[in-house]
Residue, then its C-alpha position, 0 to 999 in steps of 0.5 A: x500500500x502507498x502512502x501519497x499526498x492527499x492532493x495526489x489522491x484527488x486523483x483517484x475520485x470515482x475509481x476503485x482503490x484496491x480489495x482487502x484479504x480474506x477474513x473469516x467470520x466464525x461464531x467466536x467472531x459473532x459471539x463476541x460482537x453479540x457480548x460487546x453490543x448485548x444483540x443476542x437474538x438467536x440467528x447470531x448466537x443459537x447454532x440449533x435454534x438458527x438451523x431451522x431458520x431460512x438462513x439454515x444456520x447462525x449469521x453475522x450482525x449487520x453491524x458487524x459486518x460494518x464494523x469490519x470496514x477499519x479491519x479490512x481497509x487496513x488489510x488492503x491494498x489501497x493507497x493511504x494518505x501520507x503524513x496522516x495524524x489523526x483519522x475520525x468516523x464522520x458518518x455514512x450516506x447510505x447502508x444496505x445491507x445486502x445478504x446475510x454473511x453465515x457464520x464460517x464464510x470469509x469476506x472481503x471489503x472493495x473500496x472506491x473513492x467517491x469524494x476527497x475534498x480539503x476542508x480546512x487547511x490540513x483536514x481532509x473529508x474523503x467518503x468511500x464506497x465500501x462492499x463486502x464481498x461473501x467468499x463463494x456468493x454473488x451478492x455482496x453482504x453490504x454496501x456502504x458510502x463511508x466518510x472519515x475525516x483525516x488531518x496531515 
């Protein structure tokens, strides 16, 4: 991944900026986010109960599956800003949560740079497009616009 100035990454608006590894989703991952958020509904946490649903088994939150974006940037290959000091969550434009991700199935996130724009001398307000790719699946687990602000 290349760190390069953010008035060089203007240069990316409206293209995609890379694809993260693989990362497996597996009921210790889903337990864990059901114990930090207190989301224990049965399709996340009863394997026996979720089986007799349409899912056929327990699967992600949506939440978690969001939750994954600052993961799976980081195990992209997507060009960074340099000189970065500081980086914040501003909000999302939109979130669609497409398919369910099962528990023992692998993601991957695609990024595309939508926007990019200096705000203030120094800080930067960049908004993602953000998908989940489900190993194996034809629909994406999500889709997402993403803003963060970083300051160089």
């Amino acid at each position: 991944m290349a760190a390069i100035p953010p008035q060089e990454m203007k240069d990316l608006v409206g293209k995609p900026l890379g694809t993260s590894e693989w990362v497996l989703v597996d009921q210790a991952m889903i337990d864990k986010f059901a114990d930090a958020t207190g989301d224990h509904q049965f399709i996340h946490v009863d394997p026996e109960k979720a089986k007799l649903t349409p899912f056929g088994g327990t699967i992600a939150h949506g939440f978690l599956t969001l939750s994954l974006f600052p993961m799976l940037m980081a195990k992209s290959d997507c060009p960074r800003p340099a000189d970065v000091k500081m980086g914040v969550n501003y909000g999302g434009n939109k979130v669609r949560f497409l398919s369910p991700v099962r528990s023992g199935k692998r993601v991957r996130g695609h990024f595309k740079l939508l926007e990019l724009d200096e705000k203030r001398p120094g800080q930067w307000q960049q908004t993602l497009e953000f998908s989940v790719e489900i190993e194996g699946e034809d629909k994406p687990a999500l889709i997402a616009e993403w803003i963060s602000q970083f300051f160089v």
